[in-house]
N, C-alpha and C positions, 0 to 999 in steps of 0.2 A: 889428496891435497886440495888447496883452495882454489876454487875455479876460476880463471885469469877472467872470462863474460861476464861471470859474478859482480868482481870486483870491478870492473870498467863500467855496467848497468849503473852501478852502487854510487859511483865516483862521480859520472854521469851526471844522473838524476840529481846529487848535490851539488852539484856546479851550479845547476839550474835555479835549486833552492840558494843557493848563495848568491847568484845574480841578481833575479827576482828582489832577493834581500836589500841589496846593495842598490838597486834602482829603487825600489821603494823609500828610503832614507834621501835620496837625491830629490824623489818627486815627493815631499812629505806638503802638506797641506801648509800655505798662509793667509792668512786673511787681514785685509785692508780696511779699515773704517771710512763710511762712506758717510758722506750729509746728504739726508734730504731735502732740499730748501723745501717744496711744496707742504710737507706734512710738520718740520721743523723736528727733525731729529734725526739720532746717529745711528749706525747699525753697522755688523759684520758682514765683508760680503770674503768670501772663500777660493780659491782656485780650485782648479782640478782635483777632483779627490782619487786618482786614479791607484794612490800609495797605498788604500786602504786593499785593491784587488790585486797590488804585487807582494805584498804582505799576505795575504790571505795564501797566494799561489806559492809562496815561499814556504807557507804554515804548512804546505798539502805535500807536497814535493818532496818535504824532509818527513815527511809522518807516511810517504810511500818508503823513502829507503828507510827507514827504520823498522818497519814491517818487513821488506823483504828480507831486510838480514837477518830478522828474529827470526821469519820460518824458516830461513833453509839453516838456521843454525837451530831450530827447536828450541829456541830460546832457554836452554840448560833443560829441559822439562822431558823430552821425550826420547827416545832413541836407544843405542849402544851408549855405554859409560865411557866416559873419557879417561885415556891412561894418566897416571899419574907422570908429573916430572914439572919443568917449568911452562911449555908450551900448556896446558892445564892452569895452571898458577896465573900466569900470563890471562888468558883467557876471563876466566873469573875477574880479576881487578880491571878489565877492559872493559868488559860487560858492564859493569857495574859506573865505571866511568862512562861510559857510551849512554848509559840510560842517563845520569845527570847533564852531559850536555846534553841532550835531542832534549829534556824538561824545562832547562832555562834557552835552549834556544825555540822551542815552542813559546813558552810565554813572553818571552820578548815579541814575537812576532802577533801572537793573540794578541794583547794587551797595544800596541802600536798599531794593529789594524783597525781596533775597538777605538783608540783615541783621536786617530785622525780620521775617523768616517764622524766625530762628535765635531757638531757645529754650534757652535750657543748663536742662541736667537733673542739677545738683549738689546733691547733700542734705551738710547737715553735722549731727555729733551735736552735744546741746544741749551748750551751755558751749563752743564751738568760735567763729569767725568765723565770721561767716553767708555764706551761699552767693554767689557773685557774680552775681546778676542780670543780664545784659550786655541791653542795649535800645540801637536804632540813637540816634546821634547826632544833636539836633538841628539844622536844615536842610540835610540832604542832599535829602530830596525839595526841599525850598526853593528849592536851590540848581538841581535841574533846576528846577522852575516859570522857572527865572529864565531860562535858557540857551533854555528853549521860548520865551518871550515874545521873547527875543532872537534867536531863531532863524525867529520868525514875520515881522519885522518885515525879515530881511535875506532870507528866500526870496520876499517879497513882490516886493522892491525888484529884487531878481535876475530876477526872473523877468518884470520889468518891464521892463528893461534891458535881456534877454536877448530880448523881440520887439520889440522899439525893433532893436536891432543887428537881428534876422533881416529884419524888413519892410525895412527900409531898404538892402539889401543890392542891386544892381544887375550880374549878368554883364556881362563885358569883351564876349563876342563880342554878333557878332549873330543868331545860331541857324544860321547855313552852317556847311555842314561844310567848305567851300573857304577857302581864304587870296585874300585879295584883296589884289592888287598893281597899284600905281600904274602909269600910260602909257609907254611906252618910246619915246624919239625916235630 
């Protein structure tokens, strides 16, 4: 059966990644247009860019549980064959969902880390449009936070499924290396 330390590790560590997540969208990057009288012109200036390194930690966090659940489940690839029935059935359509959220909830977090570490460095002279300030969009990290939560709850379930199908799995032979043949009259 499924290892209760397993699933608590697993559960864990996405908590983290989901926190992480969910603070980096709270501390996402703005920036203030500022005048310089002296030189006569406008410029970006930026807050704390700290969302880009909980983003990043959130990226890592869930790219740890998603590794450790692919090895100890051998990622369909190696081992004893799993019995058939639903736990099987089960398994496979989790898998396969588990890999698409931990995908978009990786790019969300890549692509949100990458946009709030960008800072444009346009100055315009006074009397001109002001500089465009560009700062990431809100809930992209959100939108991972979400794909993690969503992606916690189906490598749970998968990975539940997936030693339900292996424990339950029983060889056709009987361990002879012989073929054994009925009585001949």
């Amino acid at each position: 059966m499924a290892s209760k330390l397993l699933l608590i590790a697993i559960v864990i560590v996405n908590i983290i990644a989901f926190g992480l997540a969910v603070a980096a969208e709270q501390r996402r990057s703005h920036a203030n247009i500022v005048q310089d009288n002296e030189k006569n012109y406008n410029y970006c200036v930026y807050d704390s860019d700290i969302a880009t390194g909980y983003g990043v930690g959130a990226f890592l966090f869930l790219l740890v549980s998603q590794v450790i659940v692919m090895l100890v489940s051998r990622c369909f690839c190696c081992g004893k064959p799993l019995s058939p029935g639903g736990a099987r059935a089960w398994a496979v359509v989790l898998f396969i969902t588990c890999w698409i959220f931990f995908f978009i909830a990786e790019a969300c977090l890549l692509a949100g880390s990458v946009s709030n570490a960008y800072h444009t460095k346009y100055r315009t002279i006074f009397g001109e449009d002001p500089p465009d300030c560009q700062t990431l969009r809100k809930g992209v990290f959100g939108a991972g936070a979400a794909f993690i939560f969503l992606n916690t709850i189906v490598s749970s379930f998968y990975y539940t499924n997936y030693s339900r199908a292996r424990a339950s799995f029983q060889s056709y032979g009987t361990g002879e290396a012989a073929v054994g043949l009925g009585t001949f009259k």
